[in-house]
Backbone as CSV, one residue per row, in Angstrom:
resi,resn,N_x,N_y,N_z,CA_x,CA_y,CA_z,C_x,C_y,C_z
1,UNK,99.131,110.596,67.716,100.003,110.013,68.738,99.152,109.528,69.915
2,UNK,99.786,108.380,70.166,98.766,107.651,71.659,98.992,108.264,72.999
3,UNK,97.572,108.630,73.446,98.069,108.884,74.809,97.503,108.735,75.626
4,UNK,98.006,108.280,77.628,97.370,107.164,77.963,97.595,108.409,79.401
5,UNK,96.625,108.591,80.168,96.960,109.499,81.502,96.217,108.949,82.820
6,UNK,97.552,108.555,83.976,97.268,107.928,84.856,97.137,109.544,85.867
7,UNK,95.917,109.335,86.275,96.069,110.804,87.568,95.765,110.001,89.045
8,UNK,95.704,110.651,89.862,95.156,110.199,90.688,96.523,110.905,92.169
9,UNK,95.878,110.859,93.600,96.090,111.417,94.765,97.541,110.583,95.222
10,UNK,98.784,111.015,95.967,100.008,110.153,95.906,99.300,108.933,96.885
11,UNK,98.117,109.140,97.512,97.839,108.531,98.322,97.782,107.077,97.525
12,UNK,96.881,107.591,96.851,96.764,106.385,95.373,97.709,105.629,95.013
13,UNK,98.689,106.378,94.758,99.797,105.989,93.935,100.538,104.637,94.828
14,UNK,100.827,105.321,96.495,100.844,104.573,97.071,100.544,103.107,97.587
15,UNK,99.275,103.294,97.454,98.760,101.966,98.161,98.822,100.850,96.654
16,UNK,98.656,101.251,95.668,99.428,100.832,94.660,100.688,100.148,94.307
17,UNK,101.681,100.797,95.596,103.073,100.367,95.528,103.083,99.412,96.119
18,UNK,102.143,99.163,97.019,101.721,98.316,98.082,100.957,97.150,97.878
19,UNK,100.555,97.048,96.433,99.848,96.178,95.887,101.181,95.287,95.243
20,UNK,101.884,95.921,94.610,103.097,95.294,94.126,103.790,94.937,94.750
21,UNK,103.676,94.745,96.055,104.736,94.435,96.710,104.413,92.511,96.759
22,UNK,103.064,92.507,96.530,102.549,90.927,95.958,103.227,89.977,95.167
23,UNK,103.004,90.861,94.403,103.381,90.138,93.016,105.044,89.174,92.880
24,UNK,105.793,89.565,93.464,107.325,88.840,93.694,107.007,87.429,94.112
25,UNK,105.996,88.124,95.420,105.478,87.051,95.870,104.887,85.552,95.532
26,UNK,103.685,86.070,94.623,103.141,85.282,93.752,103.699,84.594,92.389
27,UNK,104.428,85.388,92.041,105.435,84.751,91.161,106.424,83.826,91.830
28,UNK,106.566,84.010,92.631,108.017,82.940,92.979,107.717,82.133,94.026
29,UNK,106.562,82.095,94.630,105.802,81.141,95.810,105.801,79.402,95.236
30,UNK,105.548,79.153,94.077,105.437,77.781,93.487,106.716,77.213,93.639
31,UNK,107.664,78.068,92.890,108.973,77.549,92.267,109.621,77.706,93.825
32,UNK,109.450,78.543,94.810,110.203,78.238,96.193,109.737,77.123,96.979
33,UNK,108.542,76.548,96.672,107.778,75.677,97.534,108.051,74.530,97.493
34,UNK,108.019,74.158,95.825,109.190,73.216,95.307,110.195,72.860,95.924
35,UNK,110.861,74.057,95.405,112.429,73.641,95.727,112.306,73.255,97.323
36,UNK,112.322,74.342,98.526,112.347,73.680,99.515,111.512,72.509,99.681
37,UNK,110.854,71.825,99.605,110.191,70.643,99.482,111.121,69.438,99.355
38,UNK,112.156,69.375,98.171,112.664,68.428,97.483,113.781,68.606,98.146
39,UNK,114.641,69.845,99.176,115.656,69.691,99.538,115.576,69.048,101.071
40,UNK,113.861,69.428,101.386,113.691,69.102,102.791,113.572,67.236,102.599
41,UNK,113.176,66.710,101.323,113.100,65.437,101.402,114.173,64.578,101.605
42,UNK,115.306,64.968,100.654,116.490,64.853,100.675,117.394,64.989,102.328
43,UNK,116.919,65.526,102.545,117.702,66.172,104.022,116.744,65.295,105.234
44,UNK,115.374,64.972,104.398,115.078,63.544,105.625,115.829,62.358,105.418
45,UNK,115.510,62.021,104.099,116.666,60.775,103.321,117.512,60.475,103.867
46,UNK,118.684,61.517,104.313,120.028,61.687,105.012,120.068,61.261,106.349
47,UNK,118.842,61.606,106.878,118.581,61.695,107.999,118.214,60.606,108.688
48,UNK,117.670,59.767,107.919,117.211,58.386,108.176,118.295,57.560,107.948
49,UNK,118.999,57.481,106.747,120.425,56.824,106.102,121.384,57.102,107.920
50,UNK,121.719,58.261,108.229,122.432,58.678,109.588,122.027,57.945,110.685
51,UNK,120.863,58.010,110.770,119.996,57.178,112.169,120.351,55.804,112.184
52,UNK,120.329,55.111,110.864,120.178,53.633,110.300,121.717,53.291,110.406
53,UNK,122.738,53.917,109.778,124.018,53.787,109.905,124.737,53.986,110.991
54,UNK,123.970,54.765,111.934,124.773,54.979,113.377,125.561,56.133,113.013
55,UNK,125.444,56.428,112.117,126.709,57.976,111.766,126.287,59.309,112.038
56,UNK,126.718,59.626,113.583,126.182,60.762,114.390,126.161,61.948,113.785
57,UNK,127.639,62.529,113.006,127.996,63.544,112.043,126.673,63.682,110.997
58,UNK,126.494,62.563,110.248,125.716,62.548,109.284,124.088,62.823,109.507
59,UNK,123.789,62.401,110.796,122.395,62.684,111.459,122.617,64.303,111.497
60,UNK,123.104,64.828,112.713,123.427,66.331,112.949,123.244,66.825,111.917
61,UNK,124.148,66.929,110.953,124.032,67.920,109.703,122.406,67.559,109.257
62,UNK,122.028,66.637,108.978,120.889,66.898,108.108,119.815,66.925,108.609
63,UNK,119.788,67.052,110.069,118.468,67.282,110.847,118.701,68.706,111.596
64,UNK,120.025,69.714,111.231,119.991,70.813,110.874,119.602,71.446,109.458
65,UNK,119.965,70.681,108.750,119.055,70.782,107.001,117.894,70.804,107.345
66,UNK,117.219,69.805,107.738,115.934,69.645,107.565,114.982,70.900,108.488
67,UNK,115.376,71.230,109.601,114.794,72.292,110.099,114.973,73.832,109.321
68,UNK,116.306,73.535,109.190,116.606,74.919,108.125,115.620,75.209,107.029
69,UNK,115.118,74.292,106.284,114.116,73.896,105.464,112.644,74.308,105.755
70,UNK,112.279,73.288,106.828,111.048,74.060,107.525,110.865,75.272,107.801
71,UNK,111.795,75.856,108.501,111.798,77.563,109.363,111.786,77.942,107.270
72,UNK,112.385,77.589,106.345,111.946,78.459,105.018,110.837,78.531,104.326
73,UNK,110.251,77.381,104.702,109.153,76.954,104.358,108.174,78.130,104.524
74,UNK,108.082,77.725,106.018,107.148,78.504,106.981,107.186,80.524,106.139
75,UNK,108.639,80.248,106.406,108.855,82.295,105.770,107.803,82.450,105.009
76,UNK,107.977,81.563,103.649,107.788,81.820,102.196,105.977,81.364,102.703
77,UNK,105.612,80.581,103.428,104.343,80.297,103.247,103.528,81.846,104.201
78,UNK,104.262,81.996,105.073,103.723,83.050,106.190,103.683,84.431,105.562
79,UNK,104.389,84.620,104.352,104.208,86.236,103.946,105.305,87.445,104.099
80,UNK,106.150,86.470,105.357,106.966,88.083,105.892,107.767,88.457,105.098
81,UNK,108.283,87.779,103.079,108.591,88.576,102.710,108.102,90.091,102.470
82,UNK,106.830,89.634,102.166,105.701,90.609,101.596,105.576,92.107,102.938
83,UNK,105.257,91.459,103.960,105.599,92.378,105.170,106.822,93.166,105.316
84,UNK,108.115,92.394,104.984,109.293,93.295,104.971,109.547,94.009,103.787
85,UNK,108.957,93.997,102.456,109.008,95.218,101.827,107.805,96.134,101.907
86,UNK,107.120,96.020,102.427,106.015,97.059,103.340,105.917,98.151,104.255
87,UNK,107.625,97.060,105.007,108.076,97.788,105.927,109.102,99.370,105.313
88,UNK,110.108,98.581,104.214,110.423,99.089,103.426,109.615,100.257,102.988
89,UNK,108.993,100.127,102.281,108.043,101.312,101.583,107.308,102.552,102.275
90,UNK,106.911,101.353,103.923,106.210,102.553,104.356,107.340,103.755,105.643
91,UNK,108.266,102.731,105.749,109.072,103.339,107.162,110.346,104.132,106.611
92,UNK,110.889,103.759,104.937,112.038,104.398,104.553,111.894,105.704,104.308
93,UNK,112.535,106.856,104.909,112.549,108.095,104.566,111.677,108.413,105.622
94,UNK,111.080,109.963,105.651,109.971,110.659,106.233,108.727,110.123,105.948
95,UNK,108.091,110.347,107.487,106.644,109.847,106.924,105.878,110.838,106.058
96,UNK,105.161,110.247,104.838,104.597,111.613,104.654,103.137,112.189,104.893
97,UNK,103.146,113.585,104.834,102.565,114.225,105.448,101.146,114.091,104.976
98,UNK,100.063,114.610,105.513,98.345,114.504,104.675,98.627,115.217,103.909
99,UNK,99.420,116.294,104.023,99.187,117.762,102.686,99.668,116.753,101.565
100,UNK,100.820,115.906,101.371,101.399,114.930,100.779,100.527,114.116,99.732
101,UNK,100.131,113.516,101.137,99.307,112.434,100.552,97.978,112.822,99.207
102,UNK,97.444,114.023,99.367,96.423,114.540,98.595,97.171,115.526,98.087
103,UNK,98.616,115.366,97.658,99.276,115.860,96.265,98.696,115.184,95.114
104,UNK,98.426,115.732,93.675,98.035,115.003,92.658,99.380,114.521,91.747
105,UNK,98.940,113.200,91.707,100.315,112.686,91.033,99.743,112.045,89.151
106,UNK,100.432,112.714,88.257,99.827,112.698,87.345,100.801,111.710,86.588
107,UNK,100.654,110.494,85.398,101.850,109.881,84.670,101.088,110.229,83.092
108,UNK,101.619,110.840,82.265,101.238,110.998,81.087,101.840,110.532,79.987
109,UNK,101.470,109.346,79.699,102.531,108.120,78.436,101.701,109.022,77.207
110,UNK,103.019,109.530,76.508,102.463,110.107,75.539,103.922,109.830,74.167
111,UNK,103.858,108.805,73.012,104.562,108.417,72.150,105.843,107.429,72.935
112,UNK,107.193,107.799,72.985,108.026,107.114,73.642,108.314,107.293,75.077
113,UNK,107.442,108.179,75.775,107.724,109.049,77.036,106.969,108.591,77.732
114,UNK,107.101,108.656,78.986,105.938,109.162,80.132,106.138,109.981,80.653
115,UNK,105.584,111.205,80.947,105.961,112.259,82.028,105.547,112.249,83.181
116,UNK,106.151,112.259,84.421,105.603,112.304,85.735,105.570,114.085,86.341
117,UNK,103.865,114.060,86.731,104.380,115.538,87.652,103.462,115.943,88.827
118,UNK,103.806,116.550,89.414,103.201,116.255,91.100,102.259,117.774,90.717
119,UNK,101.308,117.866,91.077,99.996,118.965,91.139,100.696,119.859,89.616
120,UNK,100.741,119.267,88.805,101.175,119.958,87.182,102.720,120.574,87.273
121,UNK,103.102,120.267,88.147,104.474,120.549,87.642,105.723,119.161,87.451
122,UNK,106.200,119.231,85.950,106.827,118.005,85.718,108.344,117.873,86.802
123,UNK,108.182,116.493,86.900,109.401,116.089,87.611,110.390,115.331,86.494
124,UNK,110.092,114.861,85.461,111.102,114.229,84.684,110.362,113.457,83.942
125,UNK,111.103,112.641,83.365,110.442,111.954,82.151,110.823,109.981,82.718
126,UNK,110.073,109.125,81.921,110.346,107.996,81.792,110.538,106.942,80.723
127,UNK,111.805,106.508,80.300,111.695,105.871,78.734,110.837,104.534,78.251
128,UNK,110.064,104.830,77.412,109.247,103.893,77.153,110.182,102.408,76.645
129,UNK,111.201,103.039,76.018,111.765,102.106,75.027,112.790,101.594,75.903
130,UNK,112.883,101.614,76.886,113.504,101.032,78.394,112.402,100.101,78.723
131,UNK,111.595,99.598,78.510,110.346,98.838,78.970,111.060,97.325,78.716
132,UNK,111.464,96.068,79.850,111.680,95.050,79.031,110.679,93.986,80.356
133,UNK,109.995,94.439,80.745,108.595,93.408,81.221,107.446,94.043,81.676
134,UNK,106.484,93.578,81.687,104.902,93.939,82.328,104.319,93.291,82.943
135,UNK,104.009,92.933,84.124,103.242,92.493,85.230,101.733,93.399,85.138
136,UNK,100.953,92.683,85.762,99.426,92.795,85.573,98.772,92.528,87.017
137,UNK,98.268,93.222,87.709,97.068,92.496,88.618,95.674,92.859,88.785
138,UNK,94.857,92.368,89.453,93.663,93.379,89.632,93.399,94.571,89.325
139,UNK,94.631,95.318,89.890,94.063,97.210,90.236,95.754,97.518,89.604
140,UNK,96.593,96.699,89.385,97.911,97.403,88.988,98.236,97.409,87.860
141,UNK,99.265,97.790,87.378,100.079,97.236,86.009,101.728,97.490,86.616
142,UNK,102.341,96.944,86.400,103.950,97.008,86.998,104.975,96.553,86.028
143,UNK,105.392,98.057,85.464,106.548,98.031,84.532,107.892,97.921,84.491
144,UNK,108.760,97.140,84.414,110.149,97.018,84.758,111.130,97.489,83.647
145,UNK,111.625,98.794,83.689,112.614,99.318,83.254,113.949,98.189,82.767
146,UNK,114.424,98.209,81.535,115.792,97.831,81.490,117.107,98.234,82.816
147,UNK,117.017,99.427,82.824,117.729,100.363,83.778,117.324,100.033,85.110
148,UNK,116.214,99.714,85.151,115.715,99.479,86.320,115.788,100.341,87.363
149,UNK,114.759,101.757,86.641,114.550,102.687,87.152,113.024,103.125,87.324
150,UNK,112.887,103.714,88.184,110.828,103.991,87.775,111.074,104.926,88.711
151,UNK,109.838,105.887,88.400,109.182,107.124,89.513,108.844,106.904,91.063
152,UNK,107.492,105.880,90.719,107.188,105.463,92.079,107.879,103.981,92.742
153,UNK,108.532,103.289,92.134,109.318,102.563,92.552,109.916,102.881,93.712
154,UNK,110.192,101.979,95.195,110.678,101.969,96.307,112.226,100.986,95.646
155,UNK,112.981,101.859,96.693,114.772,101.590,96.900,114.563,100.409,96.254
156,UNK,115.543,99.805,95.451,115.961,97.909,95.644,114.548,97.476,94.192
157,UNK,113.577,98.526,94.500,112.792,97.693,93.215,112.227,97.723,92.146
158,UNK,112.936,97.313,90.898,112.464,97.844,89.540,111.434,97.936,89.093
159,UNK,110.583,99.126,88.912,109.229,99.372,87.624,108.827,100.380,87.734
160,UNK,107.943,100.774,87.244,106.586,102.106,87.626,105.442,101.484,88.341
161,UNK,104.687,101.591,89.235,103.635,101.264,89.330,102.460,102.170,89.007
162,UNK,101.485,101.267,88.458,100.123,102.197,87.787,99.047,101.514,88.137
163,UNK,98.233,102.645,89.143,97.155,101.985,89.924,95.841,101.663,88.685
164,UNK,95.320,101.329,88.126,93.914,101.236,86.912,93.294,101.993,87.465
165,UNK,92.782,102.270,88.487,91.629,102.823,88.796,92.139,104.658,88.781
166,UNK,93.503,104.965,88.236,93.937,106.347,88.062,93.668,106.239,86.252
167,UNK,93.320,105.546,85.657,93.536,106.014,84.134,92.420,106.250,83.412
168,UNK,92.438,107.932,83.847,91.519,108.534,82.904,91.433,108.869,81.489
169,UNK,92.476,108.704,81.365,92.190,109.251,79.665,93.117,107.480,78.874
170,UNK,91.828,106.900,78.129,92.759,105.951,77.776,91.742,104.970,78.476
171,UNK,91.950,103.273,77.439,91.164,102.361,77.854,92.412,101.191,78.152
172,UNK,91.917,100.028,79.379,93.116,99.380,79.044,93.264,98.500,78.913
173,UNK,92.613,98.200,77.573,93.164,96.841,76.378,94.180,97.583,75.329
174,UNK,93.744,99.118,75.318,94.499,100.126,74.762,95.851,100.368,75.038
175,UNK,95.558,100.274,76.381,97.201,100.500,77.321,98.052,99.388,77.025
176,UNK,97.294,98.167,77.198,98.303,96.694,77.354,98.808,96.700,76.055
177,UNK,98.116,97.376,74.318,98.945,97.204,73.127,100.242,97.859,72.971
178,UNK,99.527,99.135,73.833,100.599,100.289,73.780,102.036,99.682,74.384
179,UNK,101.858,99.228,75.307,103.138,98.407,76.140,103.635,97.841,75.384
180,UNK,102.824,96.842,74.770,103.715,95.401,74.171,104.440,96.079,72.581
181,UNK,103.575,97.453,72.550,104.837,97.470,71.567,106.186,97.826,71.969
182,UNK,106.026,98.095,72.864,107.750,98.480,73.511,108.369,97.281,74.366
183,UNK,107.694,96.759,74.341,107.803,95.758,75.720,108.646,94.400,75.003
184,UNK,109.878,94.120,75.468,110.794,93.582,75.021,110.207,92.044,74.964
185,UNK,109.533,91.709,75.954,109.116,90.436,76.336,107.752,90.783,75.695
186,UNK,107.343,90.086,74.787,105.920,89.714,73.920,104.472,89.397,75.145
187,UNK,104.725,89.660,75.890,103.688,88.949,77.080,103.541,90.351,78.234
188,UNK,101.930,90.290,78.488,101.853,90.667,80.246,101.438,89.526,81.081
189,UNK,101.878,89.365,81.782,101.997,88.175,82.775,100.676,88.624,83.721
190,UNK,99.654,88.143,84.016,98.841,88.601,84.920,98.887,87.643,86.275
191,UNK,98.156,88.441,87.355,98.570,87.802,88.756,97.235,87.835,89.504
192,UNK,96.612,86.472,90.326,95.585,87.690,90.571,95.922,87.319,92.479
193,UNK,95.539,88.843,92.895,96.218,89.130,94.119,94.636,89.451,95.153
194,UNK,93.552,89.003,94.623,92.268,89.591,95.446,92.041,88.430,96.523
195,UNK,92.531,87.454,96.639,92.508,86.359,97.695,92.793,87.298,99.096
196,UNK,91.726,86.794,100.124,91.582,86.991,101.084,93.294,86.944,102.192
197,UNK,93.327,85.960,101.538,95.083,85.595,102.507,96.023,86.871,102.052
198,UNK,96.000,86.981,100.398,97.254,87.806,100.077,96.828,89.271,100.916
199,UNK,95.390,89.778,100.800,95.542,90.903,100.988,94.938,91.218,102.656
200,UNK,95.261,90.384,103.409,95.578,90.261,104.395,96.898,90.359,105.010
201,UNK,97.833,90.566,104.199,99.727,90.166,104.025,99.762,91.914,104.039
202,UNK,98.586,92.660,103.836,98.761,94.121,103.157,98.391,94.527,104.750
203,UNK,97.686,94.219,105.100,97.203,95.016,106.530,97.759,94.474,107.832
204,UNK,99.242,93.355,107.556,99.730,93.411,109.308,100.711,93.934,109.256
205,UNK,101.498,94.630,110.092,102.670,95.577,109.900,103.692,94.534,110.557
């Protein structure tokens, strides 16, 4: 039976969660950039058609479009999604404590399972065969539950996160087969998040 063991300090685990908080990002930055792009063109179009026609109504509205557009632009280009689930992660609940932080947080994928347990004592289990995507980055791997449930997952967001640099037992070209056999979607999608800008998005509060 295969078995794959992520260990490592919650501190770890953490800044990990914090790595994923990228990835939404990077995935959906093209396809938003787009779109606002083509609606902001449209909404000049209008805007000019209004000016040219003398039709005051028709100006107003779409040179409220068109700023509406920009100020989204700007969001999606500036990061503060990425910042507001940061905020999320790091401000929801109690802060936690140093004794905390250098708890050992262990994930042990062993056949259809993973077990999670904090300094060897188990907290519960995780279903493998619930697996229906895999995300990839540098230092992560980010699993999205059917259920859309995970261990270290923050409120609102589906997966497990698994830092690489916790997986001691286990190689991971090993890991990525192990996935895809469960893994509903035939693919890990990789991301790469080591750009100076993204992980700059990690250190302003």
């Amino acid at each position: 039976m295969e078995l794959f063991l992520f260990e490592g300090t919650q501190s770890q685990f953490e800044r990990a969660e914090e790595q994923s908080a990228l990835i939404p990002y990077v995935r959906d930055f093209k396809a938003e950039c787009v779109g606002y792009t083509v609606f902001f063109c449209l909404s000049l179009t209008g805007l000019l058609v209004g000016l040219m026609v003398g039709d005051m109504r028709l100006t107003v509205v779409t040179a409220i479009l068109a700023a509406v557009c920009v100020c989204s632009m700007w969001y999606v280009w500036s990061g503060l999604s990425v910042r507001n689930r940061l905020k999320w992660l790091r401000y929801s609940g109690l802060t936690p404590s140093e004794q905390r932080h250098r708890q050992i947080q262990t994930m042990v994928f062993e056949g259809d399972l993973c077990h999670l347990k904090i300094d060897g004592t188990e907290l519960g289990t995780w279903d493998c065969r619930k697996l229906c995507k895999v995300e990839e980055s540098e230092r992560i791997f980010l699993l999205h539950s059917r259920m859309e449930i995970g261990f270290s997952a923050p409120k609102g967001q589906a997966g497990l996160v698994l830092p690489k640099a916790c997986l001691t037992d286990g190689r991971e070209a090993e890991f990525r087969a192990y996935l895809l056999n469960y893994c509903r979607k035939k693919k890990i999608r990789f991301y790469k998040l080591e750009s100076r800008r993204l992980q700059s998005m990690l250190k302003q509060e």
